[in-house]
C-alpha beads as a LAMMPS data file, in Angstrom:
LAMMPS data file: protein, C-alpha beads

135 atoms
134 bonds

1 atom types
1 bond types

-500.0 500.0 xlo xhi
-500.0 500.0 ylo yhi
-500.0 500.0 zlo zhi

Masses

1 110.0

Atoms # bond

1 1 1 0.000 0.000 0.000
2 1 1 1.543 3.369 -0.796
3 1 1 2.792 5.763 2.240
4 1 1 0.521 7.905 3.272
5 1 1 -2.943 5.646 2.303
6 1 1 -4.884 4.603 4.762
7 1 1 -7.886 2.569 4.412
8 1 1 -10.181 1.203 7.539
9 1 1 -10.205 -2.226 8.496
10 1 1 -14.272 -3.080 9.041
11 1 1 -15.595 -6.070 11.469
12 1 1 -19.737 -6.938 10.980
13 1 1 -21.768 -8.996 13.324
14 1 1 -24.824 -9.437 11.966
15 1 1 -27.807 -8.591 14.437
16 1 1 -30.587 -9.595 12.495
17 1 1 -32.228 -11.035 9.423
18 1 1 -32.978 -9.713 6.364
19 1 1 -35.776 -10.783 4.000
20 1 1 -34.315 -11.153 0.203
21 1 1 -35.376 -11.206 -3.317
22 1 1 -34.702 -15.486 -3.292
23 1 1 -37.010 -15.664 -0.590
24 1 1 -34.302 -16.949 2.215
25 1 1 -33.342 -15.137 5.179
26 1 1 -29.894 -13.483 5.044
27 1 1 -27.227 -11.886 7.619
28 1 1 -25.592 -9.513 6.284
29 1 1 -21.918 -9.203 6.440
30 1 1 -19.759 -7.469 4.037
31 1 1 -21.558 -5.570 1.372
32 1 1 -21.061 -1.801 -0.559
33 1 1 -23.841 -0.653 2.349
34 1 1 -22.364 -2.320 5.820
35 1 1 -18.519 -1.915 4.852
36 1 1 -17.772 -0.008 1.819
37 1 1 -16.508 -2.870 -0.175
38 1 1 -16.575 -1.925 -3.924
39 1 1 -15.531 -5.294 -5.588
40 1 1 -17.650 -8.309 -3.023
41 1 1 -20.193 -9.220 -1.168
42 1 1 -20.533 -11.822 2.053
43 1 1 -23.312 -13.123 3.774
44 1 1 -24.927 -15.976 6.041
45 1 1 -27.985 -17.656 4.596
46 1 1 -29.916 -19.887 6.436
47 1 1 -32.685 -21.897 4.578
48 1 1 -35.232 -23.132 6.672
49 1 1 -36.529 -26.591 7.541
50 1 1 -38.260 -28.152 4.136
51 1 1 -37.542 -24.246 2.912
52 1 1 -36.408 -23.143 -0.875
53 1 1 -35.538 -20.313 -2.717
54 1 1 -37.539 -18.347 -4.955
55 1 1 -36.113 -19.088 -8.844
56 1 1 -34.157 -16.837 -9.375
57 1 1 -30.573 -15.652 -11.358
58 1 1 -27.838 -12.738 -10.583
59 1 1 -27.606 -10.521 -13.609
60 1 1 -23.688 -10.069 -13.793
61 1 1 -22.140 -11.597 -11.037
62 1 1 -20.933 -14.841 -9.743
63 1 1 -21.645 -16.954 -6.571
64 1 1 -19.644 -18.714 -4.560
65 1 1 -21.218 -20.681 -1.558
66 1 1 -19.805 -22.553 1.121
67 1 1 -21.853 -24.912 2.830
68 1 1 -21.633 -25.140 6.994
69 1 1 -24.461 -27.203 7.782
70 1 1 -26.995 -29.405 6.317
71 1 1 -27.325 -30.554 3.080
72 1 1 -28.843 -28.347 0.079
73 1 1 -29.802 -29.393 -3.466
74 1 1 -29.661 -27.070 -6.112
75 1 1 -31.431 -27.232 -9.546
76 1 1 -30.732 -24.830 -11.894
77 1 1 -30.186 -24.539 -15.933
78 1 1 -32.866 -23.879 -18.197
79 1 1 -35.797 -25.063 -17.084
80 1 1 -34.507 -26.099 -13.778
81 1 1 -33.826 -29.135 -15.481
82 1 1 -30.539 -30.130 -13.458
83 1 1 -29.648 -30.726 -9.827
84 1 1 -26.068 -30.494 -7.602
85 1 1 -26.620 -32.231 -3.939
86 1 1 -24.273 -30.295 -1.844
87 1 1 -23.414 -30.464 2.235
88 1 1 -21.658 -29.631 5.130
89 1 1 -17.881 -28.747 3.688
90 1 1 -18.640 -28.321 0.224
91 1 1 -17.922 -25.311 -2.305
92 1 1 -20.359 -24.404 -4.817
93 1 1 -20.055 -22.164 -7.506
94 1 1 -22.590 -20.841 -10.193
95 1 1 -22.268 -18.651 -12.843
96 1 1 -24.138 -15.095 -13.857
97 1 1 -26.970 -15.505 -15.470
98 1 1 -27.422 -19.335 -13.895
99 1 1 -31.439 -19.422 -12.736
100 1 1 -31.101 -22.011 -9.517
101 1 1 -33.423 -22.672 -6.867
102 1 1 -31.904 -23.747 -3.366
103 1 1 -33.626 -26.809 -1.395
104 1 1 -33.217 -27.785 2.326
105 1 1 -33.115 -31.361 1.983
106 1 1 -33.931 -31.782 5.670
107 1 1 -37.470 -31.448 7.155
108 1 1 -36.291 -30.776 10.737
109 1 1 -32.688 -28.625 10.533
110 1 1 -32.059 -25.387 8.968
111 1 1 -29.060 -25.695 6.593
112 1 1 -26.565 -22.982 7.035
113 1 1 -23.768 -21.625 4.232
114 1 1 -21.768 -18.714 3.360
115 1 1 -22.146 -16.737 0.517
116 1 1 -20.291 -14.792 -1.550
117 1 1 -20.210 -12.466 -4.684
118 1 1 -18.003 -10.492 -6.795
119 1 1 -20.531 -7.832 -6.403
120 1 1 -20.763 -5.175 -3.455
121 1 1 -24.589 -4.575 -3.971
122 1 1 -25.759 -8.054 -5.291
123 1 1 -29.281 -8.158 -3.971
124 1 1 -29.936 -4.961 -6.837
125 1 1 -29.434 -7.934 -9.145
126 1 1 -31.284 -10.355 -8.201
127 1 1 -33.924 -11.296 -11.206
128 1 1 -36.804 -13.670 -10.720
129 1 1 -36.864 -16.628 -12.845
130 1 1 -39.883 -17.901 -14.963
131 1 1 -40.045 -21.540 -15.795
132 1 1 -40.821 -21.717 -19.553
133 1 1 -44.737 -22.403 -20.729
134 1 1 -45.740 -20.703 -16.794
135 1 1 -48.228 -18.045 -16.736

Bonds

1 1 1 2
2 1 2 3
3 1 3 4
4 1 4 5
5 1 5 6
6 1 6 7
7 1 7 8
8 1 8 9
9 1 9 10
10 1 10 11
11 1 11 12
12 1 12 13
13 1 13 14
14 1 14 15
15 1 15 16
16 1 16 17
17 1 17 18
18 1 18 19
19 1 19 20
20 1 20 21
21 1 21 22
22 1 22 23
23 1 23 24
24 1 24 25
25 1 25 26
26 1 26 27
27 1 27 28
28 1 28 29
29 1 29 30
30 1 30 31
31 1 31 32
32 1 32 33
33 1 33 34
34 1 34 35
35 1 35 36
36 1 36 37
37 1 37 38
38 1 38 39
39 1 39 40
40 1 40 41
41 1 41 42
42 1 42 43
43 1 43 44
44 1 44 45
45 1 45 46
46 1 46 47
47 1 47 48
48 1 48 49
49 1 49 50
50 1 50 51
51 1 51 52
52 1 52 53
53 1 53 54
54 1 54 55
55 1 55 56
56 1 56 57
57 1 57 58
58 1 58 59
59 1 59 60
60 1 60 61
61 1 61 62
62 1 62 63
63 1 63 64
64 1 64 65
65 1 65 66
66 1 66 67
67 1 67 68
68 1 68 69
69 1 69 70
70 1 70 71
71 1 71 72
72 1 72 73
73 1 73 74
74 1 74 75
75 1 75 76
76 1 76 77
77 1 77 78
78 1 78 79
79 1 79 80
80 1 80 81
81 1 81 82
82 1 82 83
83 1 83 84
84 1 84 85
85 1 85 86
86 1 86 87
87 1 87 88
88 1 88 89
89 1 89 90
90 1 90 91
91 1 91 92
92 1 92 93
93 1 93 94
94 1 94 95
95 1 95 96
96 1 96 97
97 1 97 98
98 1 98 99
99 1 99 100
100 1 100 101
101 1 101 102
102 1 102 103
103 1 103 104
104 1 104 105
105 1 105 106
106 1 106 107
107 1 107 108
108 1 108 109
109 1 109 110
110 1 110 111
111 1 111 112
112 1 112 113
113 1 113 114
114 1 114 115
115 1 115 116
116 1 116 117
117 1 117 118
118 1 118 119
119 1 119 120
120 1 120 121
121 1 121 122
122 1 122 123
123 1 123 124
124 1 124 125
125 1 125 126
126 1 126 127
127 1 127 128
128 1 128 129
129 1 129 130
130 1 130 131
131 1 131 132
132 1 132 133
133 1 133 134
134 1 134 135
């Protein structure tokens, strides 16, 4: 870093939930809003029991998603027409533009997983996702 910048060093604890355009709750961590970032964005989500996401994609930006706890499938593609099974210590990446749907596979625990995006103000591009031939 050259002499003479100085740049902040920002720690989040998340106090609450926050309702989202996918339907899931979310903590928010780092973001443009809560720490200035201008390149990423970091969160907790926490599906539910049973829960899923609304379909949706990110215009522009790429996910990466770490799972803590529980087991999540995701289907995603055109038509939701394919499915990743992923758990506790698994990455998971999707691309922009990639419509997915997240699924607690378990009925009685809420699954738990980081996630991340090369975007400081993500939720602006979240974009719901119509399956083909629905009204």
């Amino acid at each position: 870093m050259p002499s003479g910048s100085m740049q902040s060093v920002t720690a989040i604890r998340p106090s609450h939930e926050v309702a989202t355009s996918q339907g899931l709750p979310y903590f928010v961590g780092i973001s443009g809003h809560s720490a200035g970032a201008s390149g990423l964005s970091m969160h907790l989500v926490v599906i539910p029991p049973g829960a899923r996401s609304e379909p949706h994609f990110h215009e522009g930006h790429e996910t990466a998603i770490y799972v803590l706890h529980g087991r999540v499938e995701t289907v995603y593609g055109d038509g939701l027409a394919q499915s990743v099974v992923s758990e506790a210590g698994d990455f998971l990446f999707i691309p922009p533009g990639v419509p997915h749907v997240a699924i607690n596979l378990s009925a009685s625990e809420p699954a738990r997983a980081i996630v991340s995006r090369n975007d400081p103000a993500e939720q602006d591009k979240v974009r719901p996702y119509r399956l083909p031939g629905a009204a």
